[in-house]
Each structure stands twice: as structure tokens, then as C-alpha cells.
C-alpha positions as CSV (number, residue, x, y, z in Angstrom):
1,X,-3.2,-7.6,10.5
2,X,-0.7,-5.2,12.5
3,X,-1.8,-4.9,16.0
4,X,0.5,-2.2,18.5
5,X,1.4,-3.4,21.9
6,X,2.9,-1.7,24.8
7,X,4.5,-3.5,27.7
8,X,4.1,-1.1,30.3
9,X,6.6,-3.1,32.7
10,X,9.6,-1.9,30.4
11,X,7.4,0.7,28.3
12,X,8.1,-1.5,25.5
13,X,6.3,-0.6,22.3
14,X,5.9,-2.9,19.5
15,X,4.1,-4.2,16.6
16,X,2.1,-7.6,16.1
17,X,2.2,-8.4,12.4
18,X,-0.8,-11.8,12.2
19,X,-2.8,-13.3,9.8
20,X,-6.5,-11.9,10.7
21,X,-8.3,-14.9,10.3
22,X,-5.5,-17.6,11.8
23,X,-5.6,-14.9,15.3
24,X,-9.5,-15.2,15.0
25,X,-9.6,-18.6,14.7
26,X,-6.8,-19.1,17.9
27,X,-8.6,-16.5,20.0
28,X,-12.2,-18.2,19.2
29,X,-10.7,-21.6,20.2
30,X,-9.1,-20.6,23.4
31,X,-12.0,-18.5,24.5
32,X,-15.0,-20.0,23.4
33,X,-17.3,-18.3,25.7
34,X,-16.0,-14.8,24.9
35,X,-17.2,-14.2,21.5
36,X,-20.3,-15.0,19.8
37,X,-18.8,-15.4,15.8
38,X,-15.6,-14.3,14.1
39,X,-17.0,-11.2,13.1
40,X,-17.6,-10.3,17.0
41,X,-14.1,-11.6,17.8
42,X,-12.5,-9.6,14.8
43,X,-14.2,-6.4,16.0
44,X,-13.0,-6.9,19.8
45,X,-9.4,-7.0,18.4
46,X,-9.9,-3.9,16.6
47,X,-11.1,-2.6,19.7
48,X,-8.6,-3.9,22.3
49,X,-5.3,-1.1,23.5
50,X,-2.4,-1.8,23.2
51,X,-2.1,-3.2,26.7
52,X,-4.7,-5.6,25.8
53,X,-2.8,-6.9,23.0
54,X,0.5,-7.2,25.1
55,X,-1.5,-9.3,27.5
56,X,-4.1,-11.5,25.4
57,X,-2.5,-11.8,22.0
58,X,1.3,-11.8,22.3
59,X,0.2,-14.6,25.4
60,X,-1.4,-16.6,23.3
61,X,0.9,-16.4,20.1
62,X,3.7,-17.2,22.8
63,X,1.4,-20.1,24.2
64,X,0.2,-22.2,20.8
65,X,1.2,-25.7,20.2
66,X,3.8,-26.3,18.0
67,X,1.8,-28.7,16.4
68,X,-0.9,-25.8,15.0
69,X,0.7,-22.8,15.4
70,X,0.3,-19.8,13.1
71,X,3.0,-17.6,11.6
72,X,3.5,-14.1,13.5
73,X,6.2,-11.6,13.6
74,X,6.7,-9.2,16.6
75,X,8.6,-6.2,16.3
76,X,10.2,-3.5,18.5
77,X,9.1,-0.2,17.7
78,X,11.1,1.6,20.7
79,X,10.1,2.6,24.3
80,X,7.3,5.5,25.8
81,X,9.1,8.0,28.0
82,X,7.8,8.6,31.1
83,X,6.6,12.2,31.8
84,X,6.5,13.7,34.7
């Protein structure tokens, strides 16, 4: 699964690269009470902007256990310019 995320603090813009179902299975463990299978969880991803990812999924690929964690890649795509 690629996912885009945007820092807006630097205007960072990058790209999640994450197996589908290990980021399903994470999310649904940390957040129980948020969604009600893994094909609601799956379609809130697909829903979520880019700031959404920044915030929710890059923290909790930063944030796993050692022990579990899942394979991801993050990658800098380049910066948004500001316009007046």
C-alpha cells in the first residue's frame, strides 16, 4: 500500500510504502474502539489526507515494538511551496 503524507510543519511531502494488511492489523490493535472490522479500518485509510497519515500512521510505524513490528519504507517526495 502507498499512502502520501505531508508534514505541514516543514511542508514535507512523502510517501508511506506498508503492507495493507500488517498496517490494518497495527491500527486495529492500537485502536480497538475505532473500527468495527478490517474492511472498515482499510476503508478509513483510504479515506484519511495526507495530514492524517503524517499524524496517525507514520506515529504508529515510528511507535511499534521491536519485538512485532512490520516492514515499511518512508520516502521523501520534496516540499509544498507556500503561496501567497
Amino acid at each position: 500500500m502507498k499512502l502520501i503524507a505531508i508534514d505541514r510543519d516543514d511542508n514535507s511531502v512523502y510517501q508511506v510504502i506498508v503492507n495493507r494488511y500488517d498496517l490494518v492489523s497495527l491500527l486495529m490493535e492500537r485502536f480497538p474502539n475505532n473500527y468495527s472490522s478490517e474492511l472498515n479500518c482499510l476503508e478509513e485509510i483510504m479515506d484519511m489526507e495526507p495530514e492524517d497519515v503524517d499524524a496517525i500512521i507514520i506515529g504508529e510505524l515510528h511507535n511499534q515494538d521491536f519485538q512485532d513490528s512490520i516492514d515499511y519504507k518512508i520516502k521523501l517526495l520534496g516540499e509544498i511551496e507556500e503561496v501567497a
